[in-house]
N, C-alpha and C positions, 0 to 999 in steps of 0.2 A: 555653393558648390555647383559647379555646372554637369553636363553630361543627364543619361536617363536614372530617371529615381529607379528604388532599391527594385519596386515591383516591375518594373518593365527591363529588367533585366535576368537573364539564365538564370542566376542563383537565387534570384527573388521570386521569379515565376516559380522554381522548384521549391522553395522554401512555402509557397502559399499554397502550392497543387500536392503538395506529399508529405512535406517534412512537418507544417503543423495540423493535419488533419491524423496524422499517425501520431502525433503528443497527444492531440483529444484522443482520439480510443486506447490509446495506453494508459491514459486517465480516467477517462468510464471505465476501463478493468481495474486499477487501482481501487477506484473509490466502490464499486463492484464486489472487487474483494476482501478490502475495510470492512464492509456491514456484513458480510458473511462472517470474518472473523469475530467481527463483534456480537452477532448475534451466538455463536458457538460459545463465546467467552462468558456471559449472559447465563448462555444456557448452564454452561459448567460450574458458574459462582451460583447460580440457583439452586446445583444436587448437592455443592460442598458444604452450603450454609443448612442445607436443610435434613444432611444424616446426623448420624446419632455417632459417628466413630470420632475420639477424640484427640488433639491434635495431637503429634510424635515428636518429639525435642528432632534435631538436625544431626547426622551421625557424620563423622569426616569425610565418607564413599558419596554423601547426598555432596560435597561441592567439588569432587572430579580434582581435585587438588588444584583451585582456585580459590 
């Protein structure tokens, strides 16, 4: 293929100065807020398993009529 490779041209420059440094930090918030969730979800299977109230059969209003 002749002509300038991907990086030494306008969409390659802008894909390397912008478009993948803005995936990385969309991905550090991603994975950022994975272990947030995770640690909440954690914490919430820790209070459920550890009360005393026992569980409730499922009434028709619990699935929104799904």
């Amino acid at each position: 293929m002749s002509g300038p490779s991907f990086f030494q041209t306008y969409m390659g420059q802008r894909f390397y100065e912008s478009t993948m440094p803005g995936l990385v930090r969309e991905l550090k918030r991603l994975n950022d807020n994975m272990e947030r969730l995770v640690a909440v979800a954690e914490q919430l299977a820790g209070k459920t398993q550890s009360s005393s109230v026992e569980p409730r059969e499922p009434t028709p209003e619990d699935s929104e009529g799904r």
